[in-house]
C-alpha positions in Angstrom: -113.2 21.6 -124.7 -115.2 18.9 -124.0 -117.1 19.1 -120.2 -118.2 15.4 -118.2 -121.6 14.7 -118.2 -123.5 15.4 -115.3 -123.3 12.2 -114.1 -119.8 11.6 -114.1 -119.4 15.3 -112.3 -121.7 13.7 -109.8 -119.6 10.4 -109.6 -116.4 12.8 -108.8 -118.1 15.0 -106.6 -119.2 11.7 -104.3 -115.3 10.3 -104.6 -113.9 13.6 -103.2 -116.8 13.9 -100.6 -115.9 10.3 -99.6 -111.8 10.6 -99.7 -112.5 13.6 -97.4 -114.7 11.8 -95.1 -112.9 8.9 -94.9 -109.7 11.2 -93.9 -112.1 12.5 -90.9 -113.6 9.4 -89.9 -110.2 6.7 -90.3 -108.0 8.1 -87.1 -110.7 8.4 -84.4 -113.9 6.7 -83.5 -114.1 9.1 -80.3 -118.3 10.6 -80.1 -118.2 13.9 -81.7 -119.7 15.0 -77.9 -117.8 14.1 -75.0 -121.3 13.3 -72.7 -124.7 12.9 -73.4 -126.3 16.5 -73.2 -129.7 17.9 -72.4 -129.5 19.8 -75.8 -129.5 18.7 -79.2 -128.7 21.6 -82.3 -130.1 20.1 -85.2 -128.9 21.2 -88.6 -131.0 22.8 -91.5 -130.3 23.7 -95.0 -132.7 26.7 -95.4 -133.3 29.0 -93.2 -137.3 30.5 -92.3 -138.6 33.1 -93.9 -140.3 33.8 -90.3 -141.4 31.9 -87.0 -145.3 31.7 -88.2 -146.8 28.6 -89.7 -149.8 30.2 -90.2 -148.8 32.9 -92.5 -146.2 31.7 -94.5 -145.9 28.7 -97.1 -142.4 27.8 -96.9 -141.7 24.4 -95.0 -138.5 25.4 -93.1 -141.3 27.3 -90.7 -143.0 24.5 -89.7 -139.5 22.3 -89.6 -138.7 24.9 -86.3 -141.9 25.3 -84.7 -144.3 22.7 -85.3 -145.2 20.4 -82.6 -142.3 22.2 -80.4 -143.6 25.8 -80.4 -146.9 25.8 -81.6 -149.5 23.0 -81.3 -152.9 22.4 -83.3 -156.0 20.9 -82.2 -155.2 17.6 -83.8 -151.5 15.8 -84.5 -149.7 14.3 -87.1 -147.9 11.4 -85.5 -144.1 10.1 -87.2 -146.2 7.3 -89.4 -148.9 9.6 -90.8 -151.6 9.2 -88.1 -153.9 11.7 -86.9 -153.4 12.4 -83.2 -154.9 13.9 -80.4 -153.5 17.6 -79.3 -154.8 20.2 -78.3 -158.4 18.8 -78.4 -158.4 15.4 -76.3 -161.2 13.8 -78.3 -163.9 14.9 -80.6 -167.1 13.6 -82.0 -168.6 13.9 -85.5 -172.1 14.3 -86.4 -173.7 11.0 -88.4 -173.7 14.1 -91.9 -170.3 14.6 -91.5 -171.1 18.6 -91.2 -170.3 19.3 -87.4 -167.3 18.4 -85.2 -167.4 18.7 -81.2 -164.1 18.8 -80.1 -163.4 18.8 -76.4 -160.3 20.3 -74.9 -157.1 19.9 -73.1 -157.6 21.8 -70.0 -154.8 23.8 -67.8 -153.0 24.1 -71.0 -151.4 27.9 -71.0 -149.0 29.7 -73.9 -145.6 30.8 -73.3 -146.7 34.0 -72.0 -148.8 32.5 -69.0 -152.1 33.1 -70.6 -154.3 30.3 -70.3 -155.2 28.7 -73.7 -159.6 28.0 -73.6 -162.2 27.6 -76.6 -162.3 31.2 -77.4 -159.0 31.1 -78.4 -159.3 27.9 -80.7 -161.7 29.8 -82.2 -160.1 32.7 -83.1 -157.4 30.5 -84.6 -159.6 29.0 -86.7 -161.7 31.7 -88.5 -158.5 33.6 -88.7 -157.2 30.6 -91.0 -160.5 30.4 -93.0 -162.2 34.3 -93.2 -161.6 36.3 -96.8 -159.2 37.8 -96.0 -156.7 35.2 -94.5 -153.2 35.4 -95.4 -153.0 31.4 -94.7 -150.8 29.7 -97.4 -153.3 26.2 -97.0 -156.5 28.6 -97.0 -158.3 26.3 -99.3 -158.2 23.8 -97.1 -160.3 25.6 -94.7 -162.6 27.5 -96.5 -164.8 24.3 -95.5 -165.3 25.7 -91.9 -169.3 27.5 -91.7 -169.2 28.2 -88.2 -167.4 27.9 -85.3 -169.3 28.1 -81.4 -167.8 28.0 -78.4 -170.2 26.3 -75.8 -167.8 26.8 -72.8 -164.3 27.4 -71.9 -163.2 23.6 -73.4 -165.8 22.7 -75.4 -165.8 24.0 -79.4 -168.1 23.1 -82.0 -167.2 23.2 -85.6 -169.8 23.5 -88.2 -168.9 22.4 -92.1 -170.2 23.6 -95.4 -170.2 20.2 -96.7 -168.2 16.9 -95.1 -164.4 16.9 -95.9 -162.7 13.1 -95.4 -159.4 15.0 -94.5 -160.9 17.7 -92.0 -159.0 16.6 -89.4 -156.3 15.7 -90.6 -155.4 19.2 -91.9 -156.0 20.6 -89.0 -153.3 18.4 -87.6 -151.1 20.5 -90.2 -148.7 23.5 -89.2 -151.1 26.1 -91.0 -153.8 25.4 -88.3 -151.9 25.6 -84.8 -153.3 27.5 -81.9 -152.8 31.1 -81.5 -153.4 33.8 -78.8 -155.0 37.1 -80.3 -152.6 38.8 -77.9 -149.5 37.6 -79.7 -150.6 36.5 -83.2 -149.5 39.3 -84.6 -146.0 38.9 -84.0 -145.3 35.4 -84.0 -143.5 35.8 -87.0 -140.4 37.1 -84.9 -141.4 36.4 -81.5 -143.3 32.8 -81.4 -146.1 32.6 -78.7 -147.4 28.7 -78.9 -148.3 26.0 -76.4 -145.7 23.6 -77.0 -142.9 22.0 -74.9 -140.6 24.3 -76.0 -140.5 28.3 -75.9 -138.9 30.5 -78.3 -135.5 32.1 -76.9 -133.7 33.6 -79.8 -133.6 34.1 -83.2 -130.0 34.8 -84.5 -130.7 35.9 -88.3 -128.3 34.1 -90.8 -127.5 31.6 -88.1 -129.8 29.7 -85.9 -133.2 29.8 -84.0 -133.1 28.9 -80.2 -136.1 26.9 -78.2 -135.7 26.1 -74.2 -138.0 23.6 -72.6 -141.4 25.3 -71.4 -141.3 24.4 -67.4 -145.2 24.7 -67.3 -146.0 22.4 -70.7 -149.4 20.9 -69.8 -148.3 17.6 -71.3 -145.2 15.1 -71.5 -142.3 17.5 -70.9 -139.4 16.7 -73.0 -136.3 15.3 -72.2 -134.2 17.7 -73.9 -133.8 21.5 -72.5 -132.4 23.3 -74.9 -132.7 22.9 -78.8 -131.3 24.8 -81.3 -131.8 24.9 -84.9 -128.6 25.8 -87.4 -129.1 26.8 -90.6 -125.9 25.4 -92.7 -127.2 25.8 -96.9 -124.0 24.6 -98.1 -123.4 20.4 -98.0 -120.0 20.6 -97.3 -120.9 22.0 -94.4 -123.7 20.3 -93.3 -120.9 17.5 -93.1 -117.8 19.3 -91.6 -120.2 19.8 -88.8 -121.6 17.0 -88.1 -118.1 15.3 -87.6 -117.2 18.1 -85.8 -120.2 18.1 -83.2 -120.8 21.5 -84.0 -124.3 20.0 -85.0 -125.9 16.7 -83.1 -128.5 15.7 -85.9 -129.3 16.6 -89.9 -132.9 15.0 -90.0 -132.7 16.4 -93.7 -128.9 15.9 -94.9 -128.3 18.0 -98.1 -125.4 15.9 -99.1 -126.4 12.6 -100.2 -122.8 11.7 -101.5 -121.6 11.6 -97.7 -123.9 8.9 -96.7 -121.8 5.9 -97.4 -118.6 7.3 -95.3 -121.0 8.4 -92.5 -122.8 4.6 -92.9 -118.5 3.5 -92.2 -118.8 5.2 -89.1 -120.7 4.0 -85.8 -120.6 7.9 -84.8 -123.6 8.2 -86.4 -127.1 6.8 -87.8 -127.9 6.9 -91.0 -131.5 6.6 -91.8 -133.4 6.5 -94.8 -137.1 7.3 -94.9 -139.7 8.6 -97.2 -140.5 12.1 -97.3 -144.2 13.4 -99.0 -141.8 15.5 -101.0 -142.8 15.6 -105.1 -139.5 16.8 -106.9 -141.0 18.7 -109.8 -139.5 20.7 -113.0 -142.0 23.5 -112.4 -143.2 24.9 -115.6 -145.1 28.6 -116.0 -147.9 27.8 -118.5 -149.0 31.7 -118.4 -146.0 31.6 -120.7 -146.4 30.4 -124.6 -144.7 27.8 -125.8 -145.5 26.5 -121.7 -148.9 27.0 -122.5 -148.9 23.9 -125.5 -149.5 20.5 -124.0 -146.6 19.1 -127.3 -144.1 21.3 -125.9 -145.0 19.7 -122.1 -144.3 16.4 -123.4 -141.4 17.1 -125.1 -139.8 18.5 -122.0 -141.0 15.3 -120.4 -139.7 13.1 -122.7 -136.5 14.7 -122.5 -136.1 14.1 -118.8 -134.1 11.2 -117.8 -135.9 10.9 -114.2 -132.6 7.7 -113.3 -129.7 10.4 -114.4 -131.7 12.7 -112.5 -131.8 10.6 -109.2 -128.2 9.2 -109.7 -126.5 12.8 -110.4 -128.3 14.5 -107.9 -129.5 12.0 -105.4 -126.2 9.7 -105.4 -129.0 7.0 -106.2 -131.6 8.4 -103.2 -134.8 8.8 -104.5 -137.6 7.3 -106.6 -139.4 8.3 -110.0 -142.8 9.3 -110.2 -144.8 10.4 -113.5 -147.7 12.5 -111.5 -147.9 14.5 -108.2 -148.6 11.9 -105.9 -146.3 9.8 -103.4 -145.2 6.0 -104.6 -145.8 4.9 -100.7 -149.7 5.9 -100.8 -152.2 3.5 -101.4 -153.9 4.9 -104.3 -150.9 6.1 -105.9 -150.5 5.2 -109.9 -147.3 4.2 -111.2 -147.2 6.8 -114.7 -143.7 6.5 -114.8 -144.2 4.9 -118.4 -146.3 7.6 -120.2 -143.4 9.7 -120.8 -140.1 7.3 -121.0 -137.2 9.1 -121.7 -136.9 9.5 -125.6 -135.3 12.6 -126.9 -136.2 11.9 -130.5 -139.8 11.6 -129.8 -139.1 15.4 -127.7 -137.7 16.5 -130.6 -140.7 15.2 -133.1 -143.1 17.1 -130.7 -141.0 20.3 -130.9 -141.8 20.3 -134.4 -144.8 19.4 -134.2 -145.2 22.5 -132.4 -143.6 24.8 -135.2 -140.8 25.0 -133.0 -136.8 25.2 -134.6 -134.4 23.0 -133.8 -132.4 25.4 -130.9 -135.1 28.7 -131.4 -136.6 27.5 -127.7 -135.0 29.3 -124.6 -135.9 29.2 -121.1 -135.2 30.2 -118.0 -134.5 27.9 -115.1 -134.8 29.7 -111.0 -133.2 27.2 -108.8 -133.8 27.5 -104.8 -130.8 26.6 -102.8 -131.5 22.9 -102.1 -128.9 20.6 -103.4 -131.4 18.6 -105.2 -132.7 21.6 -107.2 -128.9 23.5 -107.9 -127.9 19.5 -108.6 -130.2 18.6 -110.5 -130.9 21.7 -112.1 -128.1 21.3 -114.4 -128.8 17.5 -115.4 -132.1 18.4 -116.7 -130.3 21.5 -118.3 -127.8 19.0 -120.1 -130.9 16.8 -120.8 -133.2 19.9 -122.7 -130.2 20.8 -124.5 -129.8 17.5 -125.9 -133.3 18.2 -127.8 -132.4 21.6 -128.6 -133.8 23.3 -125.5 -131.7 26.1 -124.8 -131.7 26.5 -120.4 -130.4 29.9 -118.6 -129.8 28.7 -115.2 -130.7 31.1 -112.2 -129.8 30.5 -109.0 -131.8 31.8 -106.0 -132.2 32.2 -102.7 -135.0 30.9 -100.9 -136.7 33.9 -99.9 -136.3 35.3 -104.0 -137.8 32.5 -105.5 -141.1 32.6 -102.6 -141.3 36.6 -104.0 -140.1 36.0 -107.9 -141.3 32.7 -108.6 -144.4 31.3 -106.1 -146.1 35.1 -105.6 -144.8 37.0 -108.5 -144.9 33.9 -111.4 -141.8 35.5 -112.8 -140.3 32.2 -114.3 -140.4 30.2 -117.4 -139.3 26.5 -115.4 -138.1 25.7 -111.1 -137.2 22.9 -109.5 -138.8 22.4 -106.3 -140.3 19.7 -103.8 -143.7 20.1 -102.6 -143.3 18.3 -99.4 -147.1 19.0 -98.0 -149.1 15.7 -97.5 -151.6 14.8 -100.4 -151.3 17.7 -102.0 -152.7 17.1 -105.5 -155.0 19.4 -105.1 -153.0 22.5 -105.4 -153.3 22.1 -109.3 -157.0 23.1 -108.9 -155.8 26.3 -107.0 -156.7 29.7 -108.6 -153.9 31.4 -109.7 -151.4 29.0 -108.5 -147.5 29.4 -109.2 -147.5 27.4 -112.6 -150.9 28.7 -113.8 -152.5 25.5 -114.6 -156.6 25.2 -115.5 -158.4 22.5 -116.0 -161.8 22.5 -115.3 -162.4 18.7 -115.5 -159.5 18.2 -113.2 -161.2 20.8 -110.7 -164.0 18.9 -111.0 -162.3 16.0 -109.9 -161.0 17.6 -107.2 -164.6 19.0 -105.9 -165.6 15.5 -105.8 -162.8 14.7 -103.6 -163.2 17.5 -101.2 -166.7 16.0 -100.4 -166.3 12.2 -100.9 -165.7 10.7 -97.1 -165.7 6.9 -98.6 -162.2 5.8 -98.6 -162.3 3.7 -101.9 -164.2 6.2 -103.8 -161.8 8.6 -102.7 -158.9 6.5 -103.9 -160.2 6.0 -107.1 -160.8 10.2 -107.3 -156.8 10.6 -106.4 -156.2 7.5 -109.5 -158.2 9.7 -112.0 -156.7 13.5 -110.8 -153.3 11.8 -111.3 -154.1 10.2 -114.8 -154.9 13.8 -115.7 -152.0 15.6 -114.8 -149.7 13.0 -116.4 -151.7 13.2 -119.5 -151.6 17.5 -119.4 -148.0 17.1 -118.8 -148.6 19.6 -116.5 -144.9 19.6 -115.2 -141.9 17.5 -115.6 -142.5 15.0 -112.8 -139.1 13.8 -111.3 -139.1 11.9 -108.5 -140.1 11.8 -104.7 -137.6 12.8 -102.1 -136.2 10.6 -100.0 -135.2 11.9 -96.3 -131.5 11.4 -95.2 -131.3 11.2 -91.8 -128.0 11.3 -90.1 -127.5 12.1 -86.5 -125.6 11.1 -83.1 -126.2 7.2 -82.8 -127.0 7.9 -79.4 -129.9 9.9 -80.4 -133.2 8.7 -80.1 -136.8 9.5 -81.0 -136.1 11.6 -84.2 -138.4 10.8 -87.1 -137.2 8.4 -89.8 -140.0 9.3 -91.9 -141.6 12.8 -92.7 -145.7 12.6 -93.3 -145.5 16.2 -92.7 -143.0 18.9 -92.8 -141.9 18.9 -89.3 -138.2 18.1 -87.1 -140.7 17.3 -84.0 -138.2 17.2 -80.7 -141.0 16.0 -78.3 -139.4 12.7 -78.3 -136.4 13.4 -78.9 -133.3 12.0 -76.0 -129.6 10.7 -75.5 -129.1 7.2 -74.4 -126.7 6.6 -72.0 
């Protein structure tokens, strides 16, 4: 029996998704909520592993907490910008080596305790010592020193200038924390933020409240609450039910046209720093031959890929690097889709026509179990044989990113810039190249923005050219929501659902 191609499962997969939404939407335009509240529930697909940003690497912990629960020294604002928080200005020594930063004062944490310069400290040589347990520790091994001159005023001493310094601190990984609670902000978050933890019903949702003593703009909502909802059929049953006000991430990109048909919602499509990669282990021969790289990347249709999957959403990308970024490269055209080229580089590798098996782990995102079977349907087409393996989210962080027990993933790497995790010892897919690393060294201390640009051109050149994974495409972020909702971000320059702004028109 003969099975439809991906793409035309995709195609009937969108027309029942849209006959069902169309049955919803066609006898009622009545608001899904009866008033505007002073709450919003915002939907998720994957659920935290826990509540701290500073211990853990998996973005659906900074998509709760970050900029409502726990707040850094410095911001990222909705358009990438780096912002003022928890230090109100700084000043940076004419070497580039030491950072004054002076801070907010009558700013307290959720337990009363006032927030001053000894704790900033803390938080940050507990992010950069040996022994830190910080997913983005590389990015702070840079800090030398850190000297607290008074109760607001903290001095932050480099081993060498770093161009991005403040903006990573600006990322979730660096956020202010009490040594009296840091400890257990993994189940009971203790930040500065506008919003307090309340609740944390496992399997279901996380619950915030407003913080009545916030030392700065207090929000206009009261309550949030964030509901986890994996499955995309779902996601979209409640948002036309109201049992959810907002998916800032929809996981169902075949539903966008119906909910575009109804003025119940907004739909809005931004950019995400999301790189949608076919992960491959090169600890494990024949991932370990740069032929048998670029034959899987010849293989790889990225258009089925973002048409099956992505209902169209999304764009291609031949390196780890975002298309909206100034110094970005288009490589899209190094590896065009050809399988009979993959197949000459198979044998070139002594490999058999059907004698190469893998294994595929796919997380729980719809853009991963999607398109997970696409690119299966694409290897098998050069005689790839694929086992696919679903996971959950908290199995692949164990099996796959700690324990390298895979042979190919699908994932998006949503942190900003982050082309430099391929220089990372010991890194998921086990990649080493010293002149790439070398690349990167000269980033990390390059402050000159067009000599930095041309260092991001050349570290991309070389991962296209290694192959190092089959590049995909960059997410795109599918916002739908309440129309009368304001203030949510249409773009994501950092993994974050940031409710600050967030309000109901009238």
């Amino acid at each position: 029996m003969m099975l439809p191609s991906p793409r035309r499962r995709a195609r009937a997969v969108f027309t029942v998704f849209a006959a069902l939404a169309m049955v919803a939407i066609a006898p009622s335009t009545t608001p899904a909520r009866a008033a505007p509240p002073d709450s919003l529930v915002m939907g998720m697909v994957l659920e935290p592993p826990h509540l701290d940003p500073t211990a853990g690497a998996a973005g659906a912990i900074d998509e709760v907490v970050y900029a409502n629960v726990f707040e850094g020294l410095t911001r990222i604002g909705p358009d990438g910008s780096v912002l003022p928080a928890l230090a109100e200005s700084w000043e940076v020594s004419e070497d580039g080596l030491v950072y004054t930063f002076h801070l907010q004062r009558s700013v307290t944490f959720h337990d009363g305790s006032a927030f001053t310069a000894d704790d900033a400290s803390f938080s940050l040589q507990r992010i950069s010592d040996e022994d830190s347990v910080n997913a983005q520790k590389g990015l702070y091994e840079v800090i030398e020193n850190v000297v607290t001159l008074d109760g607001y005023t903290l001095i932050v001493e480099l081993k060498r200038p770093d161009g991005r310094f403040l903006f990573n601190l600006g990322w979730g990984d660096a956020v202010m924390v009490a040594p009296e609670t840091a400890d257990d902000n993994k189940t009971n978050p203790v930040g500065t933020g506008p919003f307090r933890f309340v609740r944390w019903v496992q399997g279901d949702r996380v619950e915030l409240e407003a913080y009545p003593d916030y030392w700065g703009t207090k929000p206009a909502l009261q309550r949030a609450t964030f509901r986890f909802i994996p499955d995309p059929a779902a996601s979209m049953a409640a948002l036309m039910a109201g049992d959810s006000d907002a998916f800032a991430n929809m996981p169902a990109p075949e539903s966008l046209e119906a909910f575009k048909a109804d003025d119940r919602f907004a739909v809005v499509i931004g950019s995400t720093e999301g790189e949608t990669i076919l992960a491959l282990n090169h600890r494990r021969p024949p991932l370990d031959d740069v032929r048998v790289r670029r034959a899987i990347s010849h293989a790889i249709d990225r258009r089925a890929i973002i048409d099956g999957a992505m209902f169209g959403y999304g764009t291609p990308i031949g390196s780890h690097f975002a298309p909206h970024h100034p110094a970005y490269v288009d490589l899209t055209g190094m590896y065009p889709h050809d399988p009979e080229k993959a197949k000459a580089l198979l044998e070139e590798a002594g490999i058999a026509p059907g004698e190469l098996s893998f294994t595929l782990h796919l997380p729980p995102p719809s853009y991963a179990r999607r398109g997970g079977e696409i690119v299966a349907a694409q290897l098998a087409a050069v005689g790839i044989k694929t086992e696919i393996i679903p996971v959950e989210w908290a199995q692949w962080l164990e099996q796959v990113f700690r324990g390298h027990d895979f042979d190919m993933t699908i994932v998006s790497h949503t942190e900003p810039l982050d082309i430099d995790i391929y220089a990372r010892d010991d890194y998921y897919f086990g990649y080493d190249n010293p002149d790439f690393d070398a690349v990167i060294e000269a980033l990390e201390q390059t402050t000159d923005a067009e000599t930095r640009a041309d260092l991001y051109r050349k570290a991309q050149t070389i991962l296209a050219e290694d192959a190092v994974n089959g590049f995909l495409f960059q997410l795109a972020k599918h916002g739908v929501w309440d129309a009368r909702l304001r203030g949510l971000w249409e773009n994501s320059p950092i993994q974050a659902n940031d409710l600050t702004g967030a309000s109901w028109s009238e």
